[in-house]
N, C-alpha and C positions, 0 to 999 in steps of 0.2 A: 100727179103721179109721184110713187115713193123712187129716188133713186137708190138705184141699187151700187153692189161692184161684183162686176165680174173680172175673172184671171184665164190667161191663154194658158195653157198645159207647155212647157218647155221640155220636161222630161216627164217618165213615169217609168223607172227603175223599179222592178219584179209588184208592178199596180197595173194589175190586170180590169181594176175598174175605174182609169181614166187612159185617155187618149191622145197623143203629142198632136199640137196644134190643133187643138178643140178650145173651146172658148168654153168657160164652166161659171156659175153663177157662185161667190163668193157670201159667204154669212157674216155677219160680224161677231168674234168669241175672242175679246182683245187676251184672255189668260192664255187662249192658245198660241194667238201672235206673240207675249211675251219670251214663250218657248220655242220660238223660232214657226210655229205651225200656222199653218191654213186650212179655215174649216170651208167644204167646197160641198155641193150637188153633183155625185160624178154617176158613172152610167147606169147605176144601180137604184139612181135618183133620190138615195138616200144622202144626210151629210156625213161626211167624214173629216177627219185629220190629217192634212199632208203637207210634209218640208213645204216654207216656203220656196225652198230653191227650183220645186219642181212648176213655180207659178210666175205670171209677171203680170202685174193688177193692170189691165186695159180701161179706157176711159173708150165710154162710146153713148151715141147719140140717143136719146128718151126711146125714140120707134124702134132702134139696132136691140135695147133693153127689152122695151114689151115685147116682143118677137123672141127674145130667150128667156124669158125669166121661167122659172119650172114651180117656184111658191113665194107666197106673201109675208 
């Protein structure tokens, strides 16, 4: 199985398409982490861009992962 990373939601300041304390699947786009950003699956299931500040990268177990992951 591929591990992934996903980020808990801390904030979402006028981001009507994410959710404080939801767990969101994280993409790797290291140009946007340069610029401070997080590219995430939020509830519109598509990826977007958001402040890291509004994420905190959770570590969690292989079956916690297949159980959320939304794409490969």
């Amino acid at each position: 199985m591929q591990n992934h990373r996903f980020a808990l939601c801390i904030k979402n300041e006028d981001c009507d398409d994410l959710e404080k304390r939801k767990i969101y699947q994280a993409l790797s786009d290291e140009e946007a982490e340069k610029e401070g950003y997080i590219r995430v699956i939020d509830e519109s299931g598509e990826d977007y861009l958001y402040p890291q500040s509004y994420f905190v990268i959770v570590p969690l177990p292989p079956e916690a992962q297949e159980a959320l992951q939304l794409s490969e």
